[in-house]
N, C-alpha and C positions, 0 to 999 in steps of 0.2 A: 504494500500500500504506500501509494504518495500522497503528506498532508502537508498543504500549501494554505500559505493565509490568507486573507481575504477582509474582505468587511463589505458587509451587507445591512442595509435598514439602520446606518450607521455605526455599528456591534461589531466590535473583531470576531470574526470566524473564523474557521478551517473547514478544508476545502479535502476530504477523505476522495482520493481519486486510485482507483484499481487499474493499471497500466496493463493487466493481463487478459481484462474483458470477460471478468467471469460473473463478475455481479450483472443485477440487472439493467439499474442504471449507470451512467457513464461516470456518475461521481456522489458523494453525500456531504450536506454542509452542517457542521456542528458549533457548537459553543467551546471555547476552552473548557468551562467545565462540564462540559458531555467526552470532551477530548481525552479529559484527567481518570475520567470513569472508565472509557475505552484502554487506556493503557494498565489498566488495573487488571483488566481480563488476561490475564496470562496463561489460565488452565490451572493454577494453584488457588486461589483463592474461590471461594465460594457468595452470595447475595450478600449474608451476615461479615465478610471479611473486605467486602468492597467497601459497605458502609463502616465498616470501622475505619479504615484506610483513608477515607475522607473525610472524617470527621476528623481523623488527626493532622491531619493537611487544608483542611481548609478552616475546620473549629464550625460548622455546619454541618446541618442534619440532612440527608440523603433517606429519603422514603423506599420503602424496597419497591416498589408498584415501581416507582422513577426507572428506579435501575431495571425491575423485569421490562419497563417498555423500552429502554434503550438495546435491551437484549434480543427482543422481539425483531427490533427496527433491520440490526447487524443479521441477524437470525434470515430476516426473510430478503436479504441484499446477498447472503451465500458469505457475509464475513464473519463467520466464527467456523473454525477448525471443527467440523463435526462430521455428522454419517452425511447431511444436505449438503455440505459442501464436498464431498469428495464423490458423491454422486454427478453432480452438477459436474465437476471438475471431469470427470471420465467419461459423460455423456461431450462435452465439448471437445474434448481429447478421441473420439473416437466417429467423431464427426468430422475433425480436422485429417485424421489419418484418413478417412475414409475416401476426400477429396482429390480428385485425380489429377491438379498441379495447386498452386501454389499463389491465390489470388494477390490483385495487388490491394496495400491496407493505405498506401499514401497517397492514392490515385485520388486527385479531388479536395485533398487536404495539402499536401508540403509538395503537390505540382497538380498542373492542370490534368484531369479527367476524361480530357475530348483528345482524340488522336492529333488531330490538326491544330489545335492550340499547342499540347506537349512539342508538339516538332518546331513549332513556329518559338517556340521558347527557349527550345535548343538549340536552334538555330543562332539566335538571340543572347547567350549564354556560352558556347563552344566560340562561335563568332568564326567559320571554320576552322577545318582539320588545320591545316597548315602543318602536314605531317614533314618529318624529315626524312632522305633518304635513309637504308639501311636498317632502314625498324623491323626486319624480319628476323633480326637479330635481338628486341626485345624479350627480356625472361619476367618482368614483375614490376608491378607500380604499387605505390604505397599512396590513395586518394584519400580525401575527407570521409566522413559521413554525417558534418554539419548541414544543415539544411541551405540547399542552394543559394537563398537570398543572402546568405552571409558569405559561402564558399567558392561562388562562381567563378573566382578569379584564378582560383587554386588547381580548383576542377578542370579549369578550362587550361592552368598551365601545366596538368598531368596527363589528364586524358588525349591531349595533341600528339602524342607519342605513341597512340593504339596502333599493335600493326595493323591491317587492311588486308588478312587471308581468311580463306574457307577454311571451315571445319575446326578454329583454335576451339579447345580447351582451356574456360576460365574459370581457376582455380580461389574463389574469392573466401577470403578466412575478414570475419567481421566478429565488433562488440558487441556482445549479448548484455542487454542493459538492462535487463530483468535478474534476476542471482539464475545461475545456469545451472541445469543437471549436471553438468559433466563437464569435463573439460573440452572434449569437443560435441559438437551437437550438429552431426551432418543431414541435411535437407538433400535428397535423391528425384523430386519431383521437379517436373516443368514448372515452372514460372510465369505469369503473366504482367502485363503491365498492359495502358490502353495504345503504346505498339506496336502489339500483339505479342504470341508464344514465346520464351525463350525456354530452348528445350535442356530438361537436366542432362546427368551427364551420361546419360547412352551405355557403352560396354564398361565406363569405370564406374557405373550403379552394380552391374551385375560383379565385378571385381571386389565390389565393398561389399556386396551381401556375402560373399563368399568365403573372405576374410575371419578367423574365427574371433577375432579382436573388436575390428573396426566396424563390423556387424550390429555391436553393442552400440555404437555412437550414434546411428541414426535414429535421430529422433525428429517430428516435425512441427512440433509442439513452439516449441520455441521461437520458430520462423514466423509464425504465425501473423504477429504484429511485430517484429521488428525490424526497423528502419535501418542499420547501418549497411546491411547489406541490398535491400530492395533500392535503394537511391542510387546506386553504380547500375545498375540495371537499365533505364534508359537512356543512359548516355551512351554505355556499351552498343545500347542497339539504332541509337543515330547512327554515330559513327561506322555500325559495322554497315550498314547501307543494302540492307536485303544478302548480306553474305551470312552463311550459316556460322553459330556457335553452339558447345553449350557451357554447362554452367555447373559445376559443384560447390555447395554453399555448406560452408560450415561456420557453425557460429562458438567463438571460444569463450573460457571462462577467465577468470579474472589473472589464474596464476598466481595470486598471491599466498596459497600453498607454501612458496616456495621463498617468501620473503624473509624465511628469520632466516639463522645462518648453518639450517640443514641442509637435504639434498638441495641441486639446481634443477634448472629445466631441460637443462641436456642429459638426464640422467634420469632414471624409470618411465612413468609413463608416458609422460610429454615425450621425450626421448622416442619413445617408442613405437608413437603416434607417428608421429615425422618419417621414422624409418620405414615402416608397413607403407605408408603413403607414398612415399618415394618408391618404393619395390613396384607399387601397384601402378603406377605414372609410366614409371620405364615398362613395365610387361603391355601398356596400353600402346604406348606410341604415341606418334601425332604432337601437332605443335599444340604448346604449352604455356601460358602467362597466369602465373601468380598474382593476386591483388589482393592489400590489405586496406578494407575499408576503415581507415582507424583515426581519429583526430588525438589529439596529444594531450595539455593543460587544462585543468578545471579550478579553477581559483575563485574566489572571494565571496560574499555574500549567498551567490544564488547555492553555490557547494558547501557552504557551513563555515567558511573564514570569518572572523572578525573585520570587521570595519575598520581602518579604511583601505581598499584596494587603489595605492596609489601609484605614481609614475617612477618610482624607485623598485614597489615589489610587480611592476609590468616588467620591468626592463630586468631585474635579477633572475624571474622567471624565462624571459629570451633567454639570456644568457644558457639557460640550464637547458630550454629547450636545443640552444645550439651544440650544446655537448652530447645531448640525444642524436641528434641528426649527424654528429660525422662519423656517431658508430653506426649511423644508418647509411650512410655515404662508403664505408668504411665492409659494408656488409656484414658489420659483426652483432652476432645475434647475442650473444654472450655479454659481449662489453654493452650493448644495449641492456639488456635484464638490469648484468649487474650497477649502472648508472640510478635506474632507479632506483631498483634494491637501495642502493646506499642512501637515497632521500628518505624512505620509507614507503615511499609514492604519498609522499606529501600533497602533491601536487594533481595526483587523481590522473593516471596517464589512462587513458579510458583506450587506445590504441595498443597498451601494452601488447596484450596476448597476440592479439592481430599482427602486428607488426615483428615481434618477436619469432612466431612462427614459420612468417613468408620469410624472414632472414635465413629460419633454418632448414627451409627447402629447398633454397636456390644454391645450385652447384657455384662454383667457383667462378665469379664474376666483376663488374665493374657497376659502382652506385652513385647516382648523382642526384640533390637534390634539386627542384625544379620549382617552386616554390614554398610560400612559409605566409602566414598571417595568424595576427594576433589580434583577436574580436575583441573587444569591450563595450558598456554599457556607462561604464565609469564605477560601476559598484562589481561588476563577475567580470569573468573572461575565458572563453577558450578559445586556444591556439589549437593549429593545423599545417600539414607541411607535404606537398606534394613530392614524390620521388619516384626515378625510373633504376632500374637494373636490365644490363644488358652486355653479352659479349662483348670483346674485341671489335672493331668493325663499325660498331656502330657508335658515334658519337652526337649526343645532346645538346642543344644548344648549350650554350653555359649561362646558368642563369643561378642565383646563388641565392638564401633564404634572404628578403626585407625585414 
């Protein structure tokens, strides 16, 4: 659950909003103290224990009726952990699986809905290809998954590097911004968007069912609503211009697993993941680009900082981000991890996993980054940083983070 504040009929509120779409309505608005009563439900405490708990916290008296209707309210929204809600939950989960691709959820909302507006806004937004020679020699891009009106500039200075052949293979590893089952969570279904099919991954779906490992990972649950990976999706399919692709979507987890100073990520399962994947790519063939849809910095107010987000912690966060990006530049997947590791991920690298992974699939190569921005509000901020990887042969503009 996300609770965002609000005020309504002049009265500070909160704003109970379920990002997984399992309740009925799209959101519920409470009082701080309906808030305080809500956090009480833990599963330990019982009617008689809530009302005590409040009455030592506030020094007022809470009627049990109150509290049974507020129980009712959550009760018939599918928000308390019970038999209705994991009903609910496996009715919607077996609906989703049942679906034979992979509708789009941002169609109408974070871009136009009508085929002939989305083109005319890519159009608009890409500003064209302006491809460079020798991009057949591209292996992986590192794009946003900020929402376009903020990224377009990034997007459009990463994406300009698509190659333009039949039949690639794109291998997209995205943030999973819900808490994730797994550390990977592979999507095998087509794709839709309004234009039209993008088909999943053909003979490497049937390679992963077969898999005795990676068979576990696919789940479709997850894809369901999330955006980091559906927003490379029409770009890829301007650009590819009626030439075929498909598409294996995995959505990773946070990784942070691996943040105190036990194993790393090159070692057990992450490790292991990469390997099987890589086994399964080469027995496949066929040309291949990795993509990590991953933005970077999540700072100040709207992520939980203290006030004030100023021009001093903009500019030290650059800084940090630039030391992110030349192990990105650098291909090194490891010296990336461990960078952040060392902050603690202070700074909410929401691209970690994403970015970390595509580092450790991509054979031996050359990185360059291609663009960089830093959003602000004056109170939040997320930064984003666009990057190509690619053989010998092929060289990039040079164009260096702003």
């Amino acid at each position: 659950m996300e609770v965002l504040p609000t005020v309504h009929d002049g009265r500070e509120m909160f704003v109970l909003r379920d990002p997984e779409g399992i309740i009925d309505e799209s959101s519920l608005v409470v009082s701080r103290e309906v808030l305080f009563v809500i956090s009480l439900m833990d599963g330990t405490r019982s009617v008689r224990d809530i009302q005590e708990a409040y009455m030592r916290a506030s020094g007022g008296l809470l009627y049990t009726d109150h509290i049974i209707s507020v129980i009712e309210a959550l009760d018939g929204r599918f928000l308390l952990h019970n038999g209705r809600y994991e009903d609910r939950l496996a009715t919607l989960r077996a609906a989703c699986d049942a679906e034979p691709f992979r509708t789009s959820f941002l169609a109408g909302r974070s871009y136009p809905g009508d085929e002939a507006e989305l083109r005319a806004f890519m159009e608009a937004m890409i500003k064209g290809r302006q491809g460079q020679a020798g991009e057949q020699h591209l292996l992986g891009i590192i794009a946003p998954h900020i929402d376009y009106g903020r990224g377009s500039e990034v997007y459009r200075q990463t994406y300009r590097h698509l190659p333009e052949k039949d039949n690639t293979l794109f291998v997209i590893f995205g943030t999973c911004h819900k808490p994730a089952p797994r550390m990977w969570n592979i999507s095998l279904k087509d794709l839709v968007t309004p234009l039209g099919r993008v088909r999943g991954p053909g003979e490497v779906a049937r390679l992963v069912r077969e898999d005795p490992v990676l068979k576990g990972y696919v789940d479709e649950w997850p894809h369901r609503n999330e955006h980091s990976i559906e927003l490379q999706l029409p770009i890829i399919q301007f650009l590819a211009g009626g030439k075929e692709f498909e598409v294996l979507s995995v959505l990773t987890g946070s990784l942070h697993e691996y943040m105190g100073d036990g194993e790393r990520p090159d070692e057990g399962e992450a490790a292991d993941l990469v390997g099987r994947l890589k086994g399964l790519l080469r027995a496949q063939g066929g040309p291949c680009v990795f993509v990590a849809a991953a933005d970077l910095a999540h700072i100040g107010a709207q992520f939980g900082d203290p006030p004030p987000l100023d021009r001093f912690m903009l500019e030290e966060s650059k800084r940090k981000d630039e030391v992110l990006l030349r192990a990105v530049a650098e291909v090194d997947g490891a010296g990336f991890f461990e960078t952040v590791r060392k902050e603690g991920d202070r700074r909410r690298i929401c691209g970690l996993a994403p970015i970390y992974f595509l580092l450790s699939m991509l054979d031996p190569c050359r990185g360059q980054v291609v663009g960089y921005q830093q959003w602000t509000d004056g109170a939040s901020s997320v930064s984003f940083a666009g990057a190509i990887f690619y053989r010998d042969g092929f060289e990039g503009q040079s164009l260096t983070p702003r």
